[in-house]
N, C-alpha and C positions, 0 to 999 in steps of 0.2 A: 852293652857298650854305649849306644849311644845318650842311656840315661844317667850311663854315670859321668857321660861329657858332658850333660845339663848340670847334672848336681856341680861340677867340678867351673863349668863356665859361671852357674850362677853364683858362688862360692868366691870366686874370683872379682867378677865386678863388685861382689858388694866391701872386699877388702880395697880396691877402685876406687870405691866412691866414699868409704872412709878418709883413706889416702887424700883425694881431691878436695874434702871438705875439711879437712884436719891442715891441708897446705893453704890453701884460701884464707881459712882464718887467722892462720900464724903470721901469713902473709898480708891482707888488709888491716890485720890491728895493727898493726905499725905505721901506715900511713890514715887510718881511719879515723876519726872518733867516734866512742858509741852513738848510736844515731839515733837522734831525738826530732820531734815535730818541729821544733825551735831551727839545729840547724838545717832539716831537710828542707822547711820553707823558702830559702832565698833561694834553693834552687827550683826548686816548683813554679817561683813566681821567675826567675830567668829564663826558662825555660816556656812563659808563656807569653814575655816578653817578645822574645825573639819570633815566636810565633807569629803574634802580632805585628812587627817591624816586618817581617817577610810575606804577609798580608796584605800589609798597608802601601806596600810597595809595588806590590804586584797591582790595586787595584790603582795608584795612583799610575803608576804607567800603562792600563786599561783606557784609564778618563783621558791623559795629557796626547796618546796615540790617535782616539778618539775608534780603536777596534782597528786600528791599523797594524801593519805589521810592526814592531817595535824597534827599537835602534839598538845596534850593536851595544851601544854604550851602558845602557838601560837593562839590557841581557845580562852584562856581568855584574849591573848591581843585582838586578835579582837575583840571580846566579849566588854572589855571596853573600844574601840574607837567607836564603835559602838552607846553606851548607851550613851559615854559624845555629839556625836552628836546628839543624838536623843531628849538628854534633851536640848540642847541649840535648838533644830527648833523645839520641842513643846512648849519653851518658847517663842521665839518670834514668832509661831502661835498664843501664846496667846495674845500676845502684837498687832497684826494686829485684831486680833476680837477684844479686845475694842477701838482701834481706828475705828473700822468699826460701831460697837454699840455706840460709841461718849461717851464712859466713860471717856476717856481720855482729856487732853487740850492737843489741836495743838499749839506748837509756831511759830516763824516763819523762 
């Protein structure tokens, strides 16, 4: 019994994960384009922009404080240089997992 729950569980996810990967794709080609070096770049380089502006901010309110406690004010700009990088590299983390999972089309 319990090996034919394995056979019948494994059997199962793997219709799962055709399912999943067969709706992904149906569903990203439609708002996707296949994805080339060309357009993945601007997001690569936004993404490290933002990094940097959220760097630059943090060390420029380090030096202007002088290792003081910082100001309210100053908190929610870090605060949101922080968030806008955090949302563009969990965006394109996500964009590397379905190119990993092959949801996506590769151009060339």
């Amino acid at each position: 019994m319990p090996q034919d729950f394995e056979i019948r569980s494994q059997h199962f996810l793997k219709e799962m994960e055709q399912a999943i990967q067969l709706a992904n794709r149906e569903i990203l080609s439609q708002r996707l384009p296949p994805i080339t070096k060309e357009n993945l770049l601007p997001l690569v380089v936004s993404v490290a922009r933002l990094r940097s502006q959220y760097l630059a901010e943090a060390f420029r309110i380090a030096e202007a404080d002088a290792g003081e406690t910082p100001k309210e004010e100053e908190i929610k700009a870090l605060r949101f240089h922080r968030e806008m990088y955090e949302e563009a590299r969990l965006a394109f983390d996500a964009l590397i997992h379905v190119i990993d999972r092959g949801y996506v089309e590769l151009g060339e």
